[in-house]
C-alpha positions as CSV (number, residue, x, y, z in Angstrom):
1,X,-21.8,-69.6,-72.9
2,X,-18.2,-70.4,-71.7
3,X,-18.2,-71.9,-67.7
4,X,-15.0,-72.2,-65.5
5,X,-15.3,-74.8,-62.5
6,X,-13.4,-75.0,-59.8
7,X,-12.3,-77.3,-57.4
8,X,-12.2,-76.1,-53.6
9,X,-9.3,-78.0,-51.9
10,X,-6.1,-77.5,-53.1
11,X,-7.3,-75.0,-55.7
12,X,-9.2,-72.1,-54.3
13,X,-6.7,-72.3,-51.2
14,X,-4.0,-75.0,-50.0
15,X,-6.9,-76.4,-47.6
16,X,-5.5,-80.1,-47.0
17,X,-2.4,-79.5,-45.6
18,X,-3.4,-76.4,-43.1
19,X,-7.6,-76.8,-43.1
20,X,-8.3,-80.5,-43.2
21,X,-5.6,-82.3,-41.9
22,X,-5.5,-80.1,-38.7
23,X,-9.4,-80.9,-38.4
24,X,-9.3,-84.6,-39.1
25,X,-5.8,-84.7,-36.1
26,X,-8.8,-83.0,-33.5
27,X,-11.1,-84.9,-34.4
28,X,-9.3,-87.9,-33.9
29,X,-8.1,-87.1,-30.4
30,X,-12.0,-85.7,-29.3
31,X,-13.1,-89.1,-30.0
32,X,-10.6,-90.9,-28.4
33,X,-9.5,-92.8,-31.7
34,X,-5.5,-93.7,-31.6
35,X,-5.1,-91.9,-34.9
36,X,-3.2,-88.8,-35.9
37,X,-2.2,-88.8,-39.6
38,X,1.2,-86.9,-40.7
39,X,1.6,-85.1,-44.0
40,X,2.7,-88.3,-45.4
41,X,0.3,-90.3,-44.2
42,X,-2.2,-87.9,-45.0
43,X,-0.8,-87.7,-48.5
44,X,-2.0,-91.3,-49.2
45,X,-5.7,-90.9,-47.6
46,X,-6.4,-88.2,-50.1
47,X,-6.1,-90.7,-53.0
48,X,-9.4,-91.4,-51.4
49,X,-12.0,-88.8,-52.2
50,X,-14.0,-87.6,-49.7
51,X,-13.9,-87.5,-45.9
52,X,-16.4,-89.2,-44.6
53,X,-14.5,-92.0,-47.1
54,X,-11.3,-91.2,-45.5
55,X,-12.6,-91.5,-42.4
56,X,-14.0,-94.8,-42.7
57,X,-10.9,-96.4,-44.5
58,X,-9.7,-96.5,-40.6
59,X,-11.9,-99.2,-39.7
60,X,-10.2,-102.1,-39.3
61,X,-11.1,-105.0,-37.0
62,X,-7.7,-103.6,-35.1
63,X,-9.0,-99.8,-34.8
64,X,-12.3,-100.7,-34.2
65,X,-11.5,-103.2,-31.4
66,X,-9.2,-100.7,-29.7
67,X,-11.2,-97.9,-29.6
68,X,-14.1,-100.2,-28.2
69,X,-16.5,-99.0,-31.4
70,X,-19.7,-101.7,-32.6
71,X,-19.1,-104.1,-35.4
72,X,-22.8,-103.5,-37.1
73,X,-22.3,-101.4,-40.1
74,X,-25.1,-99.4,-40.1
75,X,-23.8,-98.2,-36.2
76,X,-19.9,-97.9,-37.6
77,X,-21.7,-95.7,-40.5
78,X,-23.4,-93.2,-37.6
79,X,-20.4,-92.9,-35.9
80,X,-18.3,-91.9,-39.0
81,X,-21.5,-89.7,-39.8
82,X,-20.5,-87.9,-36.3
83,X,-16.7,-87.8,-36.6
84,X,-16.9,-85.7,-40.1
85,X,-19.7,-83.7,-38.9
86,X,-17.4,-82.7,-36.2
87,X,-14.2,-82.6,-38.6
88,X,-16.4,-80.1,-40.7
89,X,-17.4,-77.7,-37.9
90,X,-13.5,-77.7,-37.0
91,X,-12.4,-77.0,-40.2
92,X,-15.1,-74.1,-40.7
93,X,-14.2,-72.7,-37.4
94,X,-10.7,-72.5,-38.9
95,X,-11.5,-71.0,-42.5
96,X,-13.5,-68.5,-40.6
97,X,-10.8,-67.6,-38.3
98,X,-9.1,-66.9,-41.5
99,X,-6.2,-69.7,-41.1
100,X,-6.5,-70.5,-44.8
101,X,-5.0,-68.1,-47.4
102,X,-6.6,-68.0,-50.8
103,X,-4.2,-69.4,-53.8
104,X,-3.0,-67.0,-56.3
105,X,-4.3,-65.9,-59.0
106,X,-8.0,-67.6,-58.1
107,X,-10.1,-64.2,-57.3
108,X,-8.3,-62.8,-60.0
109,X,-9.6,-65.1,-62.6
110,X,-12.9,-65.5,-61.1
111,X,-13.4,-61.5,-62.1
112,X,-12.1,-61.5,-65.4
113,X,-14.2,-64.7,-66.3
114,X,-17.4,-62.8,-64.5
115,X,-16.5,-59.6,-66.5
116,X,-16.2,-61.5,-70.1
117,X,-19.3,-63.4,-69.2
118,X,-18.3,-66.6,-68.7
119,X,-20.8,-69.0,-66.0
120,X,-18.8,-69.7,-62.7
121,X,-19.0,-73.0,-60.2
122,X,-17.7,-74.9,-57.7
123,X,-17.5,-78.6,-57.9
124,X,-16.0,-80.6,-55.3
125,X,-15.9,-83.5,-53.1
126,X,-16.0,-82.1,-49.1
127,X,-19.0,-81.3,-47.6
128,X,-21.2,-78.6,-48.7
129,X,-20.6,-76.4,-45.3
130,X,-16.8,-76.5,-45.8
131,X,-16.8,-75.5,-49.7
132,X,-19.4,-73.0,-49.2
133,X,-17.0,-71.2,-46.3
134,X,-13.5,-71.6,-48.3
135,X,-15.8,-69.9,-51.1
136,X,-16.8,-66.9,-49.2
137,X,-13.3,-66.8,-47.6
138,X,-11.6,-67.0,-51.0
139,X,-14.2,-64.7,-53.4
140,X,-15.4,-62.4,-51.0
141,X,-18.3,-60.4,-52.7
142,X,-18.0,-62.6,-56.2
143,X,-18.7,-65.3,-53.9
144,X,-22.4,-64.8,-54.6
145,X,-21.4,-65.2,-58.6
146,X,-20.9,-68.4,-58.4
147,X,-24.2,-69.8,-59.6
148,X,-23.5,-73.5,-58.6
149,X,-22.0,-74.8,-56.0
150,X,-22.0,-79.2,-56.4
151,X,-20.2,-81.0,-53.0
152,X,-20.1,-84.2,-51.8
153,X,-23.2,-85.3,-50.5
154,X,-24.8,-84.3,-53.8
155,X,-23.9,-87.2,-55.5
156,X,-23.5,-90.9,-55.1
157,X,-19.9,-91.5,-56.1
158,X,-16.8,-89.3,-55.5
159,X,-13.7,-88.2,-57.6
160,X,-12.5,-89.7,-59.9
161,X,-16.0,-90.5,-60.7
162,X,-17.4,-87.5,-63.3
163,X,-20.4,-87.3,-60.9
164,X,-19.7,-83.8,-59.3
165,X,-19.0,-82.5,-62.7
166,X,-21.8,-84.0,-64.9
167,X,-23.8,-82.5,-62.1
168,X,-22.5,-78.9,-62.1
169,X,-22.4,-79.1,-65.9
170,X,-26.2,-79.8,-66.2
171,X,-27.1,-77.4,-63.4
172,X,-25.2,-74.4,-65.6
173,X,-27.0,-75.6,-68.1
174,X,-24.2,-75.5,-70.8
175,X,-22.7,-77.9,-73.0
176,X,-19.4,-79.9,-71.7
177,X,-17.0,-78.4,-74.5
178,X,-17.6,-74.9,-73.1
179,X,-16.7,-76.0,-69.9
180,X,-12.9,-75.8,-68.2
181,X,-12.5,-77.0,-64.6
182,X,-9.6,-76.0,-62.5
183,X,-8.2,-79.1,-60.6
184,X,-5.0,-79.8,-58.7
185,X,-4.9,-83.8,-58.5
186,X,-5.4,-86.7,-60.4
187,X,-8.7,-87.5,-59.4
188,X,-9.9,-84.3,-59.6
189,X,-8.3,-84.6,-63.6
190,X,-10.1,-88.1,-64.2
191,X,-13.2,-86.9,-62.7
192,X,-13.5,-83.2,-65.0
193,X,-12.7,-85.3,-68.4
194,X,-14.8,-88.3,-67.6
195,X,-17.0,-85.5,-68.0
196,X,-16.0,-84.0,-71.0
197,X,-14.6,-80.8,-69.9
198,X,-11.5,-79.4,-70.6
199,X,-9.0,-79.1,-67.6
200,X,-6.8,-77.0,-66.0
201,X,-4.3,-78.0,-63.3
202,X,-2.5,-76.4,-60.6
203,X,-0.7,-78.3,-58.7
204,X,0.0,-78.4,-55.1
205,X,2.9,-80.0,-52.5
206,X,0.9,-83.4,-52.2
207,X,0.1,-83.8,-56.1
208,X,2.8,-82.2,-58.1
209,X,4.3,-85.8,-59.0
210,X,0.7,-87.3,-59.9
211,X,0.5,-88.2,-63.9
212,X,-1.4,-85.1,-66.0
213,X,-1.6,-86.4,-69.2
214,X,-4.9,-85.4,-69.9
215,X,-4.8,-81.9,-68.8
216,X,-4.5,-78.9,-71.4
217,X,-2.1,-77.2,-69.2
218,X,-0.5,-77.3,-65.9
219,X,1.3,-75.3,-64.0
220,X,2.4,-74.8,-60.3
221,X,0.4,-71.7,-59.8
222,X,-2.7,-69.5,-61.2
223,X,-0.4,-66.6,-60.3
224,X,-0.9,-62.9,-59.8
225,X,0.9,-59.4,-60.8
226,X,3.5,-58.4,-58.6
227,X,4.0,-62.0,-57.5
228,X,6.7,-63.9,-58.7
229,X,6.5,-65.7,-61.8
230,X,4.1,-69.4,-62.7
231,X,5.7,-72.3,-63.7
232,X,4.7,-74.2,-67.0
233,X,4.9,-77.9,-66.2
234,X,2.8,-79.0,-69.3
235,X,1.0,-77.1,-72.1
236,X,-1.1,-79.0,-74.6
237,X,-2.9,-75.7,-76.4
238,X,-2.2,-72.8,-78.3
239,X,-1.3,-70.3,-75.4
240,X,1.9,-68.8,-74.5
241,X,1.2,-68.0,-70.3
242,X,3.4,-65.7,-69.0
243,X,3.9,-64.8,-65.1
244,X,0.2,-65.5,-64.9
245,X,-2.5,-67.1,-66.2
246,X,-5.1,-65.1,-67.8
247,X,-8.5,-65.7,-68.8
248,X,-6.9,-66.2,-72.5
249,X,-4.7,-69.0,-71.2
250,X,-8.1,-70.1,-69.9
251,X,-9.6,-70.1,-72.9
252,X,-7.1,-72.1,-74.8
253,X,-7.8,-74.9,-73.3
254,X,-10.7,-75.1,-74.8
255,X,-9.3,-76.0,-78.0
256,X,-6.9,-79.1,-78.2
């Protein structure tokens, strides 16, 4: 059996710049913390995966003596703890109000994988809560198709770590060649090969400069009929994509 894994930010819908960073800004300001990341700014933080790792790469003796928090770790630890868990509810409250449009091209390919047969999952680094409602928001009633669904908290180290994958991988309970993930970053790339799947990449405002020299193909988009036409930025297989990528295209990357 063939299995397609996606990533959730950045790939089932353009989360960071309109989900995340919105939620991270309140979150911020709720606690009193003299923070508020731009786009740029938040451009570099997501070299660092996960949130609650995000989070915590604010700490420094400067931040933490200005916004009066405790120098023991294990309190600093808590109090992240209760910033993201915060961050999350904001950024669920969001998804649900349906602030978050789904990228093209992503339903579409999650039916025409489910129709040829092919295992589906979700593999990603933000908490469980916030994949689980860009899911639903994004796959509506194919949602419950996706067999596995591996975040964060599952696992001990982040992207670019293989972790998340190796994880989803064993759960499916196929072998890594029939796999292809669906990334849009770097890390996202490292973490699906260090793996041993094959990868597909789509790339988004914050990553489209990263280096994807290990992906089978990217492009700009997934795509969808009636919708103007993908770009090809790099195609390592066999297949010829045309305004859209198809489960074929897919497929292809299985196969150097």
């Amino acid at each position: 059996m063939n299995a397609l894994i996606f990533d959730c930010d950045g790939v089932l819908a353009d989360t960071e710049r309109y989900g995340h960073l919105p939620a991270f800004n309140r979150t911020f300001a709720e606690f009193g913390l003299p923070v508020i990341w731009s786009e740029e700014e938040y451009g570099r933080r997501l070299l660092i995966g996960g949130g609650k790792e995000r989070m915590a790469s604010l700490l420094t003796p400067e931040l933490i003596r200005d916004a009066g928090l405790p120098d023991d770790p294990e309190l600093l630890r808590a109090e992240v703890a209760r910033w993201h868990a915060r961050k999350t509810e904001l950024y669920t409250q969001a998804v649900a109000a349906g602030a978050l449009a789904p990228r093209p091209g992503v339903r579409r390919l999650m039916r025409e994988a489910l129709d040829a047969g092919w295992a589906l999952a979700v593999a990603s680094t933000s908490a469980e809560v916030s994949v689980r409602a860009i899911l639903d928001h994004v796959a509506g009633d194919d949602a419950r198709h996706v067999g596995v669904v591996v975040a964060g908290d599952a696992v001990a180290r982040k992207k670019p770590a293989p972790d998340v994958y190796d994880l989803a991988i064993e759960r499916l309970g196929v072998e890594p060649p029939a796999v292809v993930a669906i990334e849009d970053s770097r890390n996202g790339l490292l973490a699906a090969v260090g793996a041993k799947a094959a990868c597909l990449v789509t790339v988004n405002d914050y990553t489209r400069d990263e280096d994807f020299a290990e992906a089978r193909i990217v492009v700009d988009s997934l795509g969808d009929p009636g919708q103007p036409p993908i770009a090809v930025l790099e195609n390592r297989t066999s297949a010829d994509p045309g305004a859209w990528i198809s489960l074929a295209d897919v497929r292809a990357c299985l196969h150097r």
